[in-house]
N, C-alpha and C positions, 0 to 999 in steps of 0.2 A: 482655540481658546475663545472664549465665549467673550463677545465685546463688551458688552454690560459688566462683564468683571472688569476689565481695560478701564473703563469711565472712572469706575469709586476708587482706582489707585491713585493715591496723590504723596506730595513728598513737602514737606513743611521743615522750615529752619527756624530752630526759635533759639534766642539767650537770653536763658536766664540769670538776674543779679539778686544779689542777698550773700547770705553766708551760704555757698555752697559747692565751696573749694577747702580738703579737709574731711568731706562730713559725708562721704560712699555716696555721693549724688552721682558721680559717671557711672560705678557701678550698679545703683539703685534703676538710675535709669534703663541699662542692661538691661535688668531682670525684667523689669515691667514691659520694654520692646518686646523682646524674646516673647514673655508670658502672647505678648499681644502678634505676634508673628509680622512683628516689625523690620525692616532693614534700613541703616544707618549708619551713625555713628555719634557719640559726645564727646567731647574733648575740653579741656582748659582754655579759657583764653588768659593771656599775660596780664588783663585790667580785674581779675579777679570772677568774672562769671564763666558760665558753662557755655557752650555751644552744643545744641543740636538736630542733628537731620534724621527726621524720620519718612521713611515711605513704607507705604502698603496703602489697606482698603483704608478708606476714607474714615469709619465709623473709627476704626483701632487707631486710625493717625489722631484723632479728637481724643479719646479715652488719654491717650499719653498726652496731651496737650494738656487735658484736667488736670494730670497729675502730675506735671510740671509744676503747678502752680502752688500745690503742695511740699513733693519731694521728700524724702526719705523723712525721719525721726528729729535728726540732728540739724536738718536744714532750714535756715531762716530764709526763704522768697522773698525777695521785695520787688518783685515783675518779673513780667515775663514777656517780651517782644518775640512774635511770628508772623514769620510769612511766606507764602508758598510760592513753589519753584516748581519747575514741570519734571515730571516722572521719570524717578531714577534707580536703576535696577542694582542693589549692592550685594554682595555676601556675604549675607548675615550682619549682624549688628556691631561695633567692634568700640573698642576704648581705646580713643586717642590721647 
């Protein structure tokens, strides 16, 4: 494997708060991983926001970060805290 790939993988934990518990944000997020050939997972936390871990290349782990910020149609953001954890190999993306 080429090390230069190795470098740009990184793995980022973000939670998001807003209305987006309800509103297909774990699953939005899914697709959008997936589209981006992310590995991870989101899940509920109990105080009402999302949790999520994405790893892959660097550029697609930021792409999903943007679009955390957004979120599906139904979801209202109101922040978005991340930060990054060292490189973690999962399979595939999953909703927890």
């Amino acid at each position: 494997m080429d090390e230069r790939a190795v470098e740009h993988r990184v793995c980022y934990r973000c939670v998001v708060a807003g209305r987006v518990q309800g509103v297909f944000f774990r699953a939005s997020t899914r697709e959008q991983a997936m589209r981006l050939g992310l590995t991870g997972y989101a899940r509920n936390l109990s105080d009402g926001r999302v949790e999520v871990l994405a790893c892959g290349e660097a550029a697609s782990v930021a792409q999903l970060r943007d679009w955390l910020r957004i979120g599906p149609a139904r979801a209202d953001v109101s922040g978005v805290a991340c930060e990054p954890l060292d490189y973690q190999g999962w399979p595939g993306f999953v909703i927890d």
